[in-house]
PDB file of N, CA, C and O in Angstrom:
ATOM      1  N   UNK A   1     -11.489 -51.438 -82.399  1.00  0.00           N
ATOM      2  CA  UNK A   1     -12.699 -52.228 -82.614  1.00  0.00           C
ATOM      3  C   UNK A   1     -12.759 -53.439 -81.684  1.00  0.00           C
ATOM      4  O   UNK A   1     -13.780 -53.986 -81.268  1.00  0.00           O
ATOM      5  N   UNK A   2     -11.737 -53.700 -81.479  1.00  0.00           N
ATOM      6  CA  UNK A   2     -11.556 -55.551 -80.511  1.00  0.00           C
ATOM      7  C   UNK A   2     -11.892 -54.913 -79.217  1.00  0.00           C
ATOM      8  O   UNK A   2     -12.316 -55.830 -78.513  1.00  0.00           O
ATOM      9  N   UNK A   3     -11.928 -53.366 -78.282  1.00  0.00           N
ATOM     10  CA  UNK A   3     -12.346 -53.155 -77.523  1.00  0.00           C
ATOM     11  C   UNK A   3     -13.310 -53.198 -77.546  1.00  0.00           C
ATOM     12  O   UNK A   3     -13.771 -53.837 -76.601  1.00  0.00           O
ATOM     13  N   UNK A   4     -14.240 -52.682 -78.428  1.00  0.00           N
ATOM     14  CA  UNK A   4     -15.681 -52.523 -78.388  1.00  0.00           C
ATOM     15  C   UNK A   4     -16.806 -53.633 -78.343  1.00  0.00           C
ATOM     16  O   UNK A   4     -17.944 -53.698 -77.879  1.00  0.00           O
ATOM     17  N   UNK A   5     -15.741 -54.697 -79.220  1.00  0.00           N
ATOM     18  CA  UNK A   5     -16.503 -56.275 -78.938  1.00  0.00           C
ATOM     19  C   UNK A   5     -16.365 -56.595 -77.818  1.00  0.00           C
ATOM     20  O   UNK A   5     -17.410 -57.114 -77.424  1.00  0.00           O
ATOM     21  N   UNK A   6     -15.142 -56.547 -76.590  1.00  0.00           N
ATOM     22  CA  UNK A   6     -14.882 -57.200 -75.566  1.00  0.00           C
ATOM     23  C   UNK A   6     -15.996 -56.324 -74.766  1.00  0.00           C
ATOM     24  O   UNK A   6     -17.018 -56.957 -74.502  1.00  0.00           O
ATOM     25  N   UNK A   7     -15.966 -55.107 -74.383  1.00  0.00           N
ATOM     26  CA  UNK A   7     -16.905 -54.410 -73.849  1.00  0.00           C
ATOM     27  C   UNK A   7     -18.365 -55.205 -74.011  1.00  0.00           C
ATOM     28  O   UNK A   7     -19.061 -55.621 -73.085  1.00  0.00           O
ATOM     29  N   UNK A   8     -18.537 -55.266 -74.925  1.00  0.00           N
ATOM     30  CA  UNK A   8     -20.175 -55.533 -75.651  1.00  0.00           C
ATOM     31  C   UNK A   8     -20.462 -57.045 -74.773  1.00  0.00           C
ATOM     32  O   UNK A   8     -21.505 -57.128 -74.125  1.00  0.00           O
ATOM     33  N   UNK A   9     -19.595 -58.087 -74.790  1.00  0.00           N
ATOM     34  CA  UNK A   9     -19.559 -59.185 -74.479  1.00  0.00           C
ATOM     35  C   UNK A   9     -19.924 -58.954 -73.209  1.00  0.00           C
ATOM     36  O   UNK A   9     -21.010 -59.402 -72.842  1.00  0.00           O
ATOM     37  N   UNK A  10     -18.972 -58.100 -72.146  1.00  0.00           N
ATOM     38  CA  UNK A  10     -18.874 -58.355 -71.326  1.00  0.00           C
ATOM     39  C   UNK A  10     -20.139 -57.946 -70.548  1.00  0.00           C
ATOM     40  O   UNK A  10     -20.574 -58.492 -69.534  1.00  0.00           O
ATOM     41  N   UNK A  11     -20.810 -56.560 -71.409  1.00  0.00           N
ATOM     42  CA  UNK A  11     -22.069 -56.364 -71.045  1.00  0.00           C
ATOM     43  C   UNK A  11     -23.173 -57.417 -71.281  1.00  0.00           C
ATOM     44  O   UNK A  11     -24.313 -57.295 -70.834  1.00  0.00           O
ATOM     45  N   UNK A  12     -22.697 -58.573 -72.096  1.00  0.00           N
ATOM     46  CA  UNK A  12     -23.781 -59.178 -72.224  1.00  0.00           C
ATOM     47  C   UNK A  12     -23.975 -60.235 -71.396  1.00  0.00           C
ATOM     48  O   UNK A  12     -25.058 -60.785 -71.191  1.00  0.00           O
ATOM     49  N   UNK A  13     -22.722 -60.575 -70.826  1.00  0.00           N
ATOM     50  CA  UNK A  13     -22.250 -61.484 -69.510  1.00  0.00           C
ATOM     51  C   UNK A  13     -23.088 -61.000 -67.801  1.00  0.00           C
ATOM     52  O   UNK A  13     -23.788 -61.694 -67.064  1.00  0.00           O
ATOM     53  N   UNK A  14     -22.669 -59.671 -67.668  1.00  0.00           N
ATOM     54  CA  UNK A  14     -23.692 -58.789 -66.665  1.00  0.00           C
ATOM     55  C   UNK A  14     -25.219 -59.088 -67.242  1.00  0.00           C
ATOM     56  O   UNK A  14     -25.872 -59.763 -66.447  1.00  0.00           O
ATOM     57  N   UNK A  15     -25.867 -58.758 -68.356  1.00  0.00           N
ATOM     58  CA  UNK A  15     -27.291 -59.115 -68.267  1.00  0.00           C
ATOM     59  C   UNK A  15     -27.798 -60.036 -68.110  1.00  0.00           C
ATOM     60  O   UNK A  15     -28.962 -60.168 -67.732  1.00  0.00           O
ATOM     61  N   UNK A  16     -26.623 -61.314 -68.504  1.00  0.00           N
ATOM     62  CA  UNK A  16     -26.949 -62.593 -68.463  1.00  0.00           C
ATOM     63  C   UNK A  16     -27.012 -62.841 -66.856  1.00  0.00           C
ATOM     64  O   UNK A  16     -27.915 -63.328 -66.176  1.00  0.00           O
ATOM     65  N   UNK A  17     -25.912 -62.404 -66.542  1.00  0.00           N
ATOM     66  CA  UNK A  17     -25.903 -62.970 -64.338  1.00  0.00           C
ATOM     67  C   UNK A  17     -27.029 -62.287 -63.854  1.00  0.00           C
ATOM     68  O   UNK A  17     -27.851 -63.018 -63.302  1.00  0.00           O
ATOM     69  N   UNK A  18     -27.342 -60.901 -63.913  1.00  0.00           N
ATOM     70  CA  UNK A  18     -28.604 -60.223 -63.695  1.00  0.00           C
ATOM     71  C   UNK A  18     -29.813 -61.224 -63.471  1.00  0.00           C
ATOM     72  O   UNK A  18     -30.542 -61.391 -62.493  1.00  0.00           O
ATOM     73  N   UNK A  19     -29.759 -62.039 -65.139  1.00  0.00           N
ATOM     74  CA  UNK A  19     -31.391 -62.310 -65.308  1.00  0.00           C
ATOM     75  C   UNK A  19     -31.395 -63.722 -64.666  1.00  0.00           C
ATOM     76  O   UNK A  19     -32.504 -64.241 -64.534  1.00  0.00           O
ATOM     77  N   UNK A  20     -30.104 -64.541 -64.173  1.00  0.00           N
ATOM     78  CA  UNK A  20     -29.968 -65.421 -63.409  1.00  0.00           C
ATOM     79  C   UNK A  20     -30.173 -65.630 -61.917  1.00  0.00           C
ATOM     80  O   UNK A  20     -30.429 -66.537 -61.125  1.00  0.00           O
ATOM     81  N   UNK A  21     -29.892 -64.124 -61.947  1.00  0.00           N
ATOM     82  CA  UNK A  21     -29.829 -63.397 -60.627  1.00  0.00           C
ATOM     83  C   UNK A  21     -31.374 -63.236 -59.837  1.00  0.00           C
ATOM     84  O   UNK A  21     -31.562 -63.500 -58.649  1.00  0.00           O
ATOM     85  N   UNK A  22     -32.366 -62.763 -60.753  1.00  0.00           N
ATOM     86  CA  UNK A  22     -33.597 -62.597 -60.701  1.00  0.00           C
ATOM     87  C   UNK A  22     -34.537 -63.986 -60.565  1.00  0.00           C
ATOM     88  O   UNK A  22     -35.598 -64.211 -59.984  1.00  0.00           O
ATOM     89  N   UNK A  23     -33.841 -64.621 -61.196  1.00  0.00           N
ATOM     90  CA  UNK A  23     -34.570 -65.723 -61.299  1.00  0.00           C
ATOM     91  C   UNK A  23     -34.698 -67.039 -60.162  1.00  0.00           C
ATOM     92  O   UNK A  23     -35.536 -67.887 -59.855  1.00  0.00           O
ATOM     93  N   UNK A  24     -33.114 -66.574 -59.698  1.00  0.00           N
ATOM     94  CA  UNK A  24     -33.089 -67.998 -58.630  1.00  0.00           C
ATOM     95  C   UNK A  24     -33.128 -66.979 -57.525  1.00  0.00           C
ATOM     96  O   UNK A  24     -32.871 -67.515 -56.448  1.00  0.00           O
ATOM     97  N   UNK A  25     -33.371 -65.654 -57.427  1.00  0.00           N
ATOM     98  CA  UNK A  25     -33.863 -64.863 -56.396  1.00  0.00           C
ATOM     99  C   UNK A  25     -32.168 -64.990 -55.623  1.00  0.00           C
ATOM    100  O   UNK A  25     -31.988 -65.125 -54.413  1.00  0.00           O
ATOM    101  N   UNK A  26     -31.171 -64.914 -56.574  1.00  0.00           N
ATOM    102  CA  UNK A  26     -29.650 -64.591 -55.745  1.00  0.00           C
ATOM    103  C   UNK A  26     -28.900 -63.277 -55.729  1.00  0.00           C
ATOM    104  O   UNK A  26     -28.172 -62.751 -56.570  1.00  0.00           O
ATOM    105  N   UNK A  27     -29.435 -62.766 -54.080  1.00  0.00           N
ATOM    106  CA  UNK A  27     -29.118 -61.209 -54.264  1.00  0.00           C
ATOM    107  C   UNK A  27     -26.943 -60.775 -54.699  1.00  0.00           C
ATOM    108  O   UNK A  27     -26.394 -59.751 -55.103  1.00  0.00           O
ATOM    109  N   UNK A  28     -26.447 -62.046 -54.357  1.00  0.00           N
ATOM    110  CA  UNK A  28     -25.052 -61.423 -54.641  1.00  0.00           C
ATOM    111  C   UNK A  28     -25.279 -61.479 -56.146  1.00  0.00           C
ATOM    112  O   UNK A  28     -25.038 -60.373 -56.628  1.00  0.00           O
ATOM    113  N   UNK A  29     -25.619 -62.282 -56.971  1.00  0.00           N
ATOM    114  CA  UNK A  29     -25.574 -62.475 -58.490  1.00  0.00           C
ATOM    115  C   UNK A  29     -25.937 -60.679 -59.406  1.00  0.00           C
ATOM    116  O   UNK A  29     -25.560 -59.972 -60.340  1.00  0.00           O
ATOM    117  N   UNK A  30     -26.890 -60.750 -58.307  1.00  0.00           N
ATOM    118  CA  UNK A  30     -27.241 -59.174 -58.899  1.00  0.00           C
ATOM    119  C   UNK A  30     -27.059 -58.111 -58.718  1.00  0.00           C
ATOM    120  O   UNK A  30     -27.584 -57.247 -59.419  1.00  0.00           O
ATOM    121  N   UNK A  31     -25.968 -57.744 -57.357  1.00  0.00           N
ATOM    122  CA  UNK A  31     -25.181 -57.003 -56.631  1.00  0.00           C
ATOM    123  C   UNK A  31     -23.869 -56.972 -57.961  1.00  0.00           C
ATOM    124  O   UNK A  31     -23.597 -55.968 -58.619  1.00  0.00           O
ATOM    125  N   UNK A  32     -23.364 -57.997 -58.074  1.00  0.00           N
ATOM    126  CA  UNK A  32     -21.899 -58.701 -59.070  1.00  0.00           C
ATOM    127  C   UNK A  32     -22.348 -57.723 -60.354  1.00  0.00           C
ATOM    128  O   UNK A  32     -21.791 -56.722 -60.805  1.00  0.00           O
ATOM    129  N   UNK A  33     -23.997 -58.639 -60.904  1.00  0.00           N
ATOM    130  CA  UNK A  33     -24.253 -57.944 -62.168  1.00  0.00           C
ATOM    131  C   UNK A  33     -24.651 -56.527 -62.691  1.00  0.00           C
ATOM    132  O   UNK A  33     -24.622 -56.171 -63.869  1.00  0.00           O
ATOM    133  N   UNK A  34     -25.106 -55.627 -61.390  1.00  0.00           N
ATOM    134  CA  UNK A  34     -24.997 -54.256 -61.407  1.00  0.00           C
ATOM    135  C   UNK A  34     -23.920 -53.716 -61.243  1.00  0.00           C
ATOM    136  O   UNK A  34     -23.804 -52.717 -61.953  1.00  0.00           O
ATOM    137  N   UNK A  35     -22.774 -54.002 -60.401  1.00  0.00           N
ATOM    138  CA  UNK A  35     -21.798 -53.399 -60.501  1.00  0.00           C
ATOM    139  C   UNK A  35     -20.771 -53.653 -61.824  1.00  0.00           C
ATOM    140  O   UNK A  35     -20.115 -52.700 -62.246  1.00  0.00           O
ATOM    141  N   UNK A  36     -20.679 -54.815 -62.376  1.00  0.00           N
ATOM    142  CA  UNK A  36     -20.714 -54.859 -63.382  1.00  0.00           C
ATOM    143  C   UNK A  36     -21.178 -53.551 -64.816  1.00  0.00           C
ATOM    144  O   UNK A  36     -20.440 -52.799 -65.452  1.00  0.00           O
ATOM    145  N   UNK A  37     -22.121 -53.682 -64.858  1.00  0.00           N
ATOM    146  CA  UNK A  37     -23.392 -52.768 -65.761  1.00  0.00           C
ATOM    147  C   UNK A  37     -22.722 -51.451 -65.727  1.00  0.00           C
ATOM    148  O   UNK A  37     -22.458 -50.722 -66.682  1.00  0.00           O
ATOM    149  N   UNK A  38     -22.478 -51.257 -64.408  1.00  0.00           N
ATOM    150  CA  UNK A  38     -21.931 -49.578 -63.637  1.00  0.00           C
ATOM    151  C   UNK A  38     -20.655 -49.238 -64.392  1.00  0.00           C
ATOM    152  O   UNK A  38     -20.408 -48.132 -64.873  1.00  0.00           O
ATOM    153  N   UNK A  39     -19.816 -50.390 -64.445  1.00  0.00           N
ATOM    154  CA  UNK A  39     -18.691 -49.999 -64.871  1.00  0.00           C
ATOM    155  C   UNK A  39     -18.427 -50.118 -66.526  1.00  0.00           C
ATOM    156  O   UNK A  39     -17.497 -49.580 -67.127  1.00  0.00           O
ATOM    157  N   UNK A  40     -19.142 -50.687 -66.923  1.00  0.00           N
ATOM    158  CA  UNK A  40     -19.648 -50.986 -68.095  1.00  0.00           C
ATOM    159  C   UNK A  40     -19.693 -49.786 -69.145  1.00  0.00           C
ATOM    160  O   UNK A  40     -18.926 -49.491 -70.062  1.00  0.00           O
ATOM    161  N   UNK A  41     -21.151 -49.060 -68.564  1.00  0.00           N
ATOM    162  CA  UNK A  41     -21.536 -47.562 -69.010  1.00  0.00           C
ATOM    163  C   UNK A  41     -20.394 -46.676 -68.794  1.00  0.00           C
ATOM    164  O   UNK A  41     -20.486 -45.760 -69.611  1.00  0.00           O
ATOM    165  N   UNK A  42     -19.285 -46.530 -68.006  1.00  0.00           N
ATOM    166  CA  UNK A  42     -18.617 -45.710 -67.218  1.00  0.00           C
ATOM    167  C   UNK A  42     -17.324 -45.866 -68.488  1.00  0.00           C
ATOM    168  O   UNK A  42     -16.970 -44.806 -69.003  1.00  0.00           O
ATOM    169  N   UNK A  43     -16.786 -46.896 -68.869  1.00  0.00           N
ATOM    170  CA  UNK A  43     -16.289 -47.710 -69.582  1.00  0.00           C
ATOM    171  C   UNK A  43     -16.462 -47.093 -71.041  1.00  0.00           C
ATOM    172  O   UNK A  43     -15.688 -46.443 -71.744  1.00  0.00           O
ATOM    173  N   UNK A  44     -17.465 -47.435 -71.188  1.00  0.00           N
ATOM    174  CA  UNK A  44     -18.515 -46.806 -72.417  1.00  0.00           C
ATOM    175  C   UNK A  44     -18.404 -45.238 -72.736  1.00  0.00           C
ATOM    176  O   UNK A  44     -18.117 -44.798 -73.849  1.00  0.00           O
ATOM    177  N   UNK A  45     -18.664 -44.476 -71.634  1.00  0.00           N
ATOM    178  CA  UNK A  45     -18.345 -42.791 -71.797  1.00  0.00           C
ATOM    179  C   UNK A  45     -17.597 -42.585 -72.057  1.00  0.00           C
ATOM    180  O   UNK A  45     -17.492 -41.725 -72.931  1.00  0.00           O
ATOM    181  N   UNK A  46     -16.297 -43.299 -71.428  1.00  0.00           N
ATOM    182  CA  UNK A  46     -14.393 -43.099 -71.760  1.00  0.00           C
ATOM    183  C   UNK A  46     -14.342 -43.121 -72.879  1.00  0.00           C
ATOM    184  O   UNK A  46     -13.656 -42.258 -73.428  1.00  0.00           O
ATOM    185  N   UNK A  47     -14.926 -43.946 -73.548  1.00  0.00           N
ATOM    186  CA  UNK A  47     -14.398 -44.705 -74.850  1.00  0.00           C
ATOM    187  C   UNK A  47     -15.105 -43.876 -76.265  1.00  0.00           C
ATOM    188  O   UNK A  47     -14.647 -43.688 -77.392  1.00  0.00           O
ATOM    189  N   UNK A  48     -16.440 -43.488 -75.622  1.00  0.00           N
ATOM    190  CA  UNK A  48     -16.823 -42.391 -76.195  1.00  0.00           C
ATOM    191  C   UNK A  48     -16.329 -40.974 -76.665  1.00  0.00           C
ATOM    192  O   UNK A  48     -16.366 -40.497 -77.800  1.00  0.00           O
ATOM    193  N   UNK A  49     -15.740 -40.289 -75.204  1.00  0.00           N
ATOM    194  CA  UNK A  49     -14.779 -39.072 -75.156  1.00  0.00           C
ATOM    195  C   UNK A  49     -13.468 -39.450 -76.074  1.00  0.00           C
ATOM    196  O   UNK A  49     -13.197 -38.712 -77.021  1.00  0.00           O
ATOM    197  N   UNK A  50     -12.726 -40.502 -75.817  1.00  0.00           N
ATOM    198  CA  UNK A  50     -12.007 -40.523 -76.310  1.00  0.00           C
ATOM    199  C   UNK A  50     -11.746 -40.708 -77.815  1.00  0.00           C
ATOM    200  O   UNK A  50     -10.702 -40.557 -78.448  1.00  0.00           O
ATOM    201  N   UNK A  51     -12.867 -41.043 -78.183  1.00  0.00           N
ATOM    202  CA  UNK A  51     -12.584 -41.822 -79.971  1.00  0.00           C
ATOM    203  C   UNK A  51     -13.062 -39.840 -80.516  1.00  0.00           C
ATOM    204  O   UNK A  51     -12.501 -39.232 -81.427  1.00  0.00           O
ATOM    205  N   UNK A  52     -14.149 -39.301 -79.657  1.00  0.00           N
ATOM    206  CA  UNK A  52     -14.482 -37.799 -79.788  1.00  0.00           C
ATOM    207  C   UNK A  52     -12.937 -36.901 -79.715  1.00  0.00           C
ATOM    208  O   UNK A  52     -12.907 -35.825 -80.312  1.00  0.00           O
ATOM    209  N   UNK A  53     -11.898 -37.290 -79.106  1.00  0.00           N
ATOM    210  CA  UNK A  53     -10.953 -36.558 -79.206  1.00  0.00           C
ATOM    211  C   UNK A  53      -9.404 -36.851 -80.525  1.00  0.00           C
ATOM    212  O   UNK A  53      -8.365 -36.300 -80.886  1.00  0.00           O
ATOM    213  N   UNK A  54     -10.094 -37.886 -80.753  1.00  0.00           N
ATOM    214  CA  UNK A  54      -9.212 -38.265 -81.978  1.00  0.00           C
ATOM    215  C   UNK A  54      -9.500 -37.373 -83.310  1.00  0.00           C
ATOM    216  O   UNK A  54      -8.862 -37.581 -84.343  1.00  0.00           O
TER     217      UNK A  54
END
């Protein structure tokens, strides 16, 4: 469960730089916060398969 909060957070950290990102028009912020996001979901599937194989 303490994974799933840290995950969650951390996705919420990426939407947050994203919408910072958008706003002051800073293309690394939103480069950072998509790759972020990417690994996020990717993160997310693992964790998916795996709790599916328990």
């Amino acid at each position: 469960m303490a994974l799933t909060s840290i995950l969650l957070l951390i996705f919420l950290i990426s939407i947050i730089l994203l919408v910072i990102g958008f706003v002051t028009k800073k293309k690394l912020l939103k480069i950072i916060a998509i790759i972020f996001i990417i690994i996020e979901i990717v993160f997310f599937i693992l964790l998916i398969i795996w709790i599916g194989k328990m």
